[in-house]
ZAROKE-913264 format. One record per residue (C-alpha): x, y, z; residue number from 0; residue in three letters. Coordinates in steps of 0.5 Angstrom, whole numbers. Layout:
<sites>
c1, c2, c3, n, res
X, Y, Z, NUM, ALA
...
</sites>
This chain:
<sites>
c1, c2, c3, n, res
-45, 50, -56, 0, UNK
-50, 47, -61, 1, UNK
-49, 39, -61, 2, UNK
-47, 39, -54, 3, UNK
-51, 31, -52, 4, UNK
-51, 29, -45, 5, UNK
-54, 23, -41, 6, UNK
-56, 24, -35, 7, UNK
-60, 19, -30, 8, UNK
-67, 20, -29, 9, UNK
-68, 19, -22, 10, UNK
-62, 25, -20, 11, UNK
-66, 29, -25, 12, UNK
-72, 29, -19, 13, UNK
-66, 33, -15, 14, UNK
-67, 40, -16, 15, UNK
-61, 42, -12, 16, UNK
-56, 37, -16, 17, UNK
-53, 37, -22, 18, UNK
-50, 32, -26, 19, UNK
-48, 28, -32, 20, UNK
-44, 24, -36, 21, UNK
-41, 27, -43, 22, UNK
-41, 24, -50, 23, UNK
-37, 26, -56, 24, UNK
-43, 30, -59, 25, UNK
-42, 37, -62, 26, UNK
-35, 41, -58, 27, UNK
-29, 45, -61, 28, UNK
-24, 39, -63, 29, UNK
-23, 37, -70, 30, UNK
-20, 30, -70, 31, UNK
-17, 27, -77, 32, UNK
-24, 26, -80, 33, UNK
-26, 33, -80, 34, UNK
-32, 32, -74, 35, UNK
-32, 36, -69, 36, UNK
-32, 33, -62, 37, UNK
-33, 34, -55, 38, UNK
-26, 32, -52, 39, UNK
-26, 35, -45, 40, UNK
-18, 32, -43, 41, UNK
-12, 36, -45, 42, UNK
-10, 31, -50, 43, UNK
-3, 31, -54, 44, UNK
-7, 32, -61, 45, UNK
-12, 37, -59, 46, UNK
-10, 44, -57, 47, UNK
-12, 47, -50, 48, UNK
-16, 53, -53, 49, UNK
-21, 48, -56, 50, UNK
-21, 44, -49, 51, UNK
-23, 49, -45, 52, UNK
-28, 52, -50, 53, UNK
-31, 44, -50, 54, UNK
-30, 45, -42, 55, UNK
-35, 51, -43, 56, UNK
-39, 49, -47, 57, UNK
-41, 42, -43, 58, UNK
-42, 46, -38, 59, UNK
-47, 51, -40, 60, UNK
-51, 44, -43, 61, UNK
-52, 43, -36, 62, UNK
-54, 49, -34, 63, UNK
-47, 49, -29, 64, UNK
-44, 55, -31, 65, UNK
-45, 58, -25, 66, UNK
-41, 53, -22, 67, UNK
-33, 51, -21, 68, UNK
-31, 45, -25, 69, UNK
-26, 41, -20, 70, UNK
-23, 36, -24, 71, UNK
-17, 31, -22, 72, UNK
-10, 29, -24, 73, UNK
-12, 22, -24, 74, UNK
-6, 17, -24, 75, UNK
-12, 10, -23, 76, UNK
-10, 9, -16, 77, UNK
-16, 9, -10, 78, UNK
-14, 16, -7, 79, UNK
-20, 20, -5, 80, UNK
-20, 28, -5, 81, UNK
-25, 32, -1, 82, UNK
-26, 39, -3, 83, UNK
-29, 45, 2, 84, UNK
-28, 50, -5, 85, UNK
-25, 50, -11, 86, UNK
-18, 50, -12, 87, UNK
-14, 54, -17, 88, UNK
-10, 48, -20, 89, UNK
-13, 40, -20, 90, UNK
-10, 35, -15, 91, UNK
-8, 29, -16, 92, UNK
-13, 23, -14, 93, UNK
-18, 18, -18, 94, UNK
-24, 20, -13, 95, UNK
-28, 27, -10, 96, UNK
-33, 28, -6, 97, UNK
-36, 35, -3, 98, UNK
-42, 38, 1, 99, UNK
-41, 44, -1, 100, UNK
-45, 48, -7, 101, UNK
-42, 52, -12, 102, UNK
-37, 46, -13, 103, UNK
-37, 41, -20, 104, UNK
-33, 35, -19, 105, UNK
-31, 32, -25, 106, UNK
-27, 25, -27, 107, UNK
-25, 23, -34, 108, UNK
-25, 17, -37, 109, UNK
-25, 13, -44, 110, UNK
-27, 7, -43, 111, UNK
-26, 7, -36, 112, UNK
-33, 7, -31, 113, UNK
-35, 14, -28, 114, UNK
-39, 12, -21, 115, UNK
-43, 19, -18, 116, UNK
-45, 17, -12, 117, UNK
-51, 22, -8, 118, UNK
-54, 23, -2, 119, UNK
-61, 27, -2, 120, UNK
-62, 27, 4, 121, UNK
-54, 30, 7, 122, UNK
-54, 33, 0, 123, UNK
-47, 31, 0, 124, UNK
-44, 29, -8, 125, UNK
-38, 24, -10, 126, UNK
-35, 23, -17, 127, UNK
-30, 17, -18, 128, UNK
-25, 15, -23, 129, UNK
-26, 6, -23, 130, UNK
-20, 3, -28, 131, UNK
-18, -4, -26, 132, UNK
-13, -2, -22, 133, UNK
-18, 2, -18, 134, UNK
-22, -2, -17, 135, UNK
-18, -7, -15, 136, UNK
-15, -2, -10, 137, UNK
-23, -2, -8, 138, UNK
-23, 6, -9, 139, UNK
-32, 6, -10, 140, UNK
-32, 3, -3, 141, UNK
-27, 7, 0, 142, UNK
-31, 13, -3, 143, UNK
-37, 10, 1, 144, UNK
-33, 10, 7, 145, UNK
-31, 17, 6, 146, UNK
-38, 20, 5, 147, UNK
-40, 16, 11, 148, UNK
-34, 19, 15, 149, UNK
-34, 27, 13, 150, UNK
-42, 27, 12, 151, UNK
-45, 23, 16, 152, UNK
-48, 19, 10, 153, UNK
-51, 12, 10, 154, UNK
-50, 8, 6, 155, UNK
-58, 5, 4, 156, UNK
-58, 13, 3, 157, UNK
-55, 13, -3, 158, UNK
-57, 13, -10, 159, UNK
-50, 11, -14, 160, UNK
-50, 11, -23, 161, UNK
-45, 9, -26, 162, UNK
-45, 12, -34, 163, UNK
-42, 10, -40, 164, UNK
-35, 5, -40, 165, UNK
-33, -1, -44, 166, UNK
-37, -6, -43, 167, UNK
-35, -15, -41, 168, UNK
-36, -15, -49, 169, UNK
-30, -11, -50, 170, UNK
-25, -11, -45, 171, UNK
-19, -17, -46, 172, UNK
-15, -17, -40, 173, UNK
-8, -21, -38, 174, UNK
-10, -26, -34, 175, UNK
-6, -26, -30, 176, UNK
-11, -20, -27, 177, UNK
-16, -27, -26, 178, UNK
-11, -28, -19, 179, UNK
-11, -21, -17, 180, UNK
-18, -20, -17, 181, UNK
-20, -28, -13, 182, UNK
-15, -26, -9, 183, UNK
-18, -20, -6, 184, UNK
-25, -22, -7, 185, UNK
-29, -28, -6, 186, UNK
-34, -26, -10, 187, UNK
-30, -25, -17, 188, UNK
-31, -31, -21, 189, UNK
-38, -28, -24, 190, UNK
-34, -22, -26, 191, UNK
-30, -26, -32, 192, UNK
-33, -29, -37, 193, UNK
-27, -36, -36, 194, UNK
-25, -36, -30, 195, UNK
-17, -38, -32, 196, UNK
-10, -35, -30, 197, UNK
-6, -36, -35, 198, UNK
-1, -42, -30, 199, UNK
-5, -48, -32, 200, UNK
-2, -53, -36, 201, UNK
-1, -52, -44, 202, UNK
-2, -58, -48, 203, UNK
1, -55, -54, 204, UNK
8, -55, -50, 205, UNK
7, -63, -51, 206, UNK
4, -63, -58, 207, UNK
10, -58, -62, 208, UNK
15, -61, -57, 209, UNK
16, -53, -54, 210, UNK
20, -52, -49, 211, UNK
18, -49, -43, 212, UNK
17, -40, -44, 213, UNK
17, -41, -52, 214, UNK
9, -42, -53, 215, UNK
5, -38, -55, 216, UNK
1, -34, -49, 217, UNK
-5, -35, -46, 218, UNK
-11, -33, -49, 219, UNK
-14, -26, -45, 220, UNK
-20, -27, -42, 221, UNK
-26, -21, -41, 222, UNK
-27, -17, -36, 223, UNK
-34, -14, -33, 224, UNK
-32, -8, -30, 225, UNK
-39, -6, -29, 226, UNK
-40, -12, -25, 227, UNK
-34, -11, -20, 228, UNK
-36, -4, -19, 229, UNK
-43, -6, -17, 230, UNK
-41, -12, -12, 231, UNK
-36, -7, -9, 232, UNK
-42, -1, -8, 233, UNK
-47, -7, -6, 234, UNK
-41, -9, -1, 235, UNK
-41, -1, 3, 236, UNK
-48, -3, 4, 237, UNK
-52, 1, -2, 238, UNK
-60, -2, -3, 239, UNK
-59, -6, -10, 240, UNK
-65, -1, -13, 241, UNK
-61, 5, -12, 242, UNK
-55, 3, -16, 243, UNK
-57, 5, -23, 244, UNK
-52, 3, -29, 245, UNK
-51, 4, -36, 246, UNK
-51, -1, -40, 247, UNK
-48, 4, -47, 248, UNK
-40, 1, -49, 249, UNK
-35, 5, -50, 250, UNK
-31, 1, -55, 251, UNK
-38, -1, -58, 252, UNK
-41, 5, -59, 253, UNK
-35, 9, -63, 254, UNK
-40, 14, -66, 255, UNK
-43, 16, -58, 256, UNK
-36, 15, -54, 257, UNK
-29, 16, -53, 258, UNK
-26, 9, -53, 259, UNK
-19, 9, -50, 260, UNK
-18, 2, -53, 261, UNK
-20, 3, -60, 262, UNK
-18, 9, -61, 263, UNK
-12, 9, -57, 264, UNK
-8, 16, -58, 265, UNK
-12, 19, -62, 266, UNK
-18, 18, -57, 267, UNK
-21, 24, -53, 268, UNK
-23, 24, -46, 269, UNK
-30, 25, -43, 270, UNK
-33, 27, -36, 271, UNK
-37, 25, -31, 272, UNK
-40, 31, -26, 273, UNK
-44, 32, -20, 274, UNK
-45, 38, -17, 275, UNK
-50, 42, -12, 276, UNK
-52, 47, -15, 277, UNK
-51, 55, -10, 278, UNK
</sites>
């Protein structure tokens, strides 16, 4: 379909048996209120599933994939992995995939969200990974690394990872109540926030306007670098720092190129991150 825009990452294009990408909003079969024609790639309540499924098609042929078998997922942010031997008549529930075998397009959504693919040139082995902050926390993109270590015999140093497109630190206002959850569970969390506060230090207000205790206003939120976090865990499972490729592109900034959860809120669509070993 005309309009169809795909980004991609250089060094997996140097793969003659991969395929890969990462969607935008571009071109597609779905209108939204404003009349644009948009590339929504999740079965959404505002879009018809006629329209998906032809943006699934077309996102597909854009890739030069539609030999292959679109495998997505049930995602319910949590840090359980699927391996696929073939391609299955109806999604599964899980937030990660991985498989060795060709013909396969694993595929995860996402609207803000950080899509990771992970790839192994050697073992031509491919993942998809669906990272919010509940997943991450969970530490799904190293269990991931785990996984294709355990089933395929990968190392880790042999990796390339990409993480595409996803709300950037400039955008993503947390509770910060998530700052506790994450220093608890990992060491290394401070550089992830931009202030590193819980929300359970002493409020100098409740003695200025003589509030009791439960009625001033709640702390400010603080943001989060989910890009960062990712990365330190792909770092963590022992991948090269030279072989993660991130994407710099906000979701929330970038409206006119990406869907964005945040901002868009139910009226947002989905996008997709796939990789796949061609048959």
């Amino acid at each position: 379909m005309r309009g169809v825009e795909v980004v991609e990452l250089a060094p997996f294009n140097n793969l003659p048996w991969l395929v890969h990408g990462f969607s935008t909003r571009a071109g597609g079969s779905s209108i939204v209120d404003s009349g644009q024609r948009v590339l929504n790639l999740g079965f959404t309540d505002w879009d018809t599933r006629e329209a998906v499924a032809k943006n699934r098609e077309a996102f597909r042929a854009a890739l030069g994939a539609s030999a292959l078998a679109l495998v997505p997922l049930k995602q319910f942010h949590s840090s359980l992995i699927r391996f696929f031997p073939s391609a299955r008549n109806e999604p599964c529930k899980g937030d990660a995939s991985l498989t060795n075998q060709p013909g396969l397009l694993l595929a995860v959504q996402t609207a803000d969200c950080v899509p990771i693919l992970l790839v192994d040139a050697k073992k031509r082995a491919v993942a998809a990974i669906h990272a919010g902050w509940r997943g991450t926390l969970a530490r799904i993109a190293e269990k991931t690394v785990g996984q294709m270590r355990m089933r395929f015999g990968c190392k880790p140093s042999d990796l390339l990872a990409a993480m595409g497109p996803s709300i950037g630190g400039c955008c993503y206002e947390v509770g910060t109540e998530l700052v506790s959850k994450f220093t608890a569970q990992f060491a290394d969390a401070e550089p992830w926030f931009d202030e590193l506060r819980t929300g359970e230090e002493p409020n100098p207000l409740q003695w200025l306007n003589m509030m009791p205790p439960g009625h001033q206003p709640p702390p400010k939120n603080v943001r989060f670098d989910l890009r960062k976090a990712n990365r330190a865990q792909l770092l963590a499972a022992g991948l090269a720092d030279k072989n993660i490729y991130t994407s710099d592109l906000c979701t929330a900034c970038s409206g006119d190129l990406f869907f964005s959860y945040r901002k868009q809120r139910a009226s947002s669509g989905r996008m997709m991150a796939v990789a796949g070993i061609r048959p």
